[in-house]
C-alpha positions in Angstrom: 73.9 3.9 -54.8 74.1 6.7 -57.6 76.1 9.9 -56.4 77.2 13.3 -58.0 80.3 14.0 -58.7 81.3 17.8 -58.9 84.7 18.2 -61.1 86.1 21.2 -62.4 87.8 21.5 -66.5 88.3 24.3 -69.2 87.6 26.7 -66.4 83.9 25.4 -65.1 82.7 23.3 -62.6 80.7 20.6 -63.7 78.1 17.3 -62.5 77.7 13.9 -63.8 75.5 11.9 -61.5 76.7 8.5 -61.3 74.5 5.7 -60.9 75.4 2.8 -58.8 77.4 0.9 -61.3 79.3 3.8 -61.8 77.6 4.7 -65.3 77.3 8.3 -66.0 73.0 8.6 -66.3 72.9 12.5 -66.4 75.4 15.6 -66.8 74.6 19.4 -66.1 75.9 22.3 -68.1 79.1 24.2 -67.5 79.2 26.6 -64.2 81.3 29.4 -63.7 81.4 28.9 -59.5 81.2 25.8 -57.6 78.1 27.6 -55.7 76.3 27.8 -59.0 76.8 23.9 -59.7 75.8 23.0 -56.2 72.5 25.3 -57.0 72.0 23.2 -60.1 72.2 19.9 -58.4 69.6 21.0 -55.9 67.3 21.6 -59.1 68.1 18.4 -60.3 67.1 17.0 -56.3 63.7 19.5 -56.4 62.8 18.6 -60.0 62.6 14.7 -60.1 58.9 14.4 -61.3 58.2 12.1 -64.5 56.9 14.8 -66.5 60.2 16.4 -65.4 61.9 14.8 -68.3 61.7 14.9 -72.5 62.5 11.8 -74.3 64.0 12.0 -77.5 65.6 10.0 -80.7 68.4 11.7 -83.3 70.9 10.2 -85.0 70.0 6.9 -84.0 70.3 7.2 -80.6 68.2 7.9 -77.5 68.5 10.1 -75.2 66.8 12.5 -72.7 66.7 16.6 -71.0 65.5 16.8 -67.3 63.7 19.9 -67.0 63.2 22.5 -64.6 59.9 24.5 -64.1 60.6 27.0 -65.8 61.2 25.1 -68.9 65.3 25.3 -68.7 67.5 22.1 -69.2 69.1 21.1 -66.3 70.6 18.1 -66.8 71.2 15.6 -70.2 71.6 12.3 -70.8 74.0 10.1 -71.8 73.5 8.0 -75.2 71.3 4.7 -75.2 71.4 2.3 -78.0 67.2 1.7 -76.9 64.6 3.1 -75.6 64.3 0.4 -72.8 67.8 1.4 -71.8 66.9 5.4 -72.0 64.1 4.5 -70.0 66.0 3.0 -67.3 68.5 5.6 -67.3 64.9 8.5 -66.7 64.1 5.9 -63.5 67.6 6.0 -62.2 67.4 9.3 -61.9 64.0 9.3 -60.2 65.1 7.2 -58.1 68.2 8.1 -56.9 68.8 11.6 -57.2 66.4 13.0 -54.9 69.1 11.5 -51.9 71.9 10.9 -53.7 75.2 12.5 -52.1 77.3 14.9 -53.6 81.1 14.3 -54.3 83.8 17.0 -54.6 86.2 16.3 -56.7 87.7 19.5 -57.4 
């Protein structure tokens, strides 16, 4: 079961949400409150829709931005060697995040 994992370094609170095998699939941005990253979790939860999330390929790697409504990045992959793997990393997210519980580890 995937979970996120609220951490705090270089003065912000952070996300990662951990999938099941306990493989980082998606990181937020810095926060300056642990409010402010709990918010952006709850975006994450409220915005898992496939058209929710850009694909992408630089540098020879894929990767992918979940996207809120109002068009700001809320979360970023990892790096994936493929596309398949990318992929799989978009429907973890789908699938999990919606219910997935929140750690503190601050």
């Amino acid at each position: 079961m995937a979970a996120f994992q609220i951490f705090h370094s270089s003065n912000q609170y952070w996300y990662h949400l951990r999938a099941g095998n306990g493989e980082i699939v998606q990181s937020g941005e810095g926060y300056t409150t642990k409010a402010s990253c709990q918010k952006g979790i709850r975006s994450v939860q409220a915005n898992c829709q496939p058209h929710r999330f850009e694909s992408y390929f630089a540098s020879g790697q894929y990767g992918f931005n979940h996207v809120a409504a109002n068009g700001e990045i809320i979360g970023r992959s990892e790096k994936y060697t493929t596309a398949q793997s990318r992929d799989h990393g978009i429907q973890v997210v789908l699938r999990e995040a919606p219910d997935a519980p929140v750690q503190d580890l601050t």
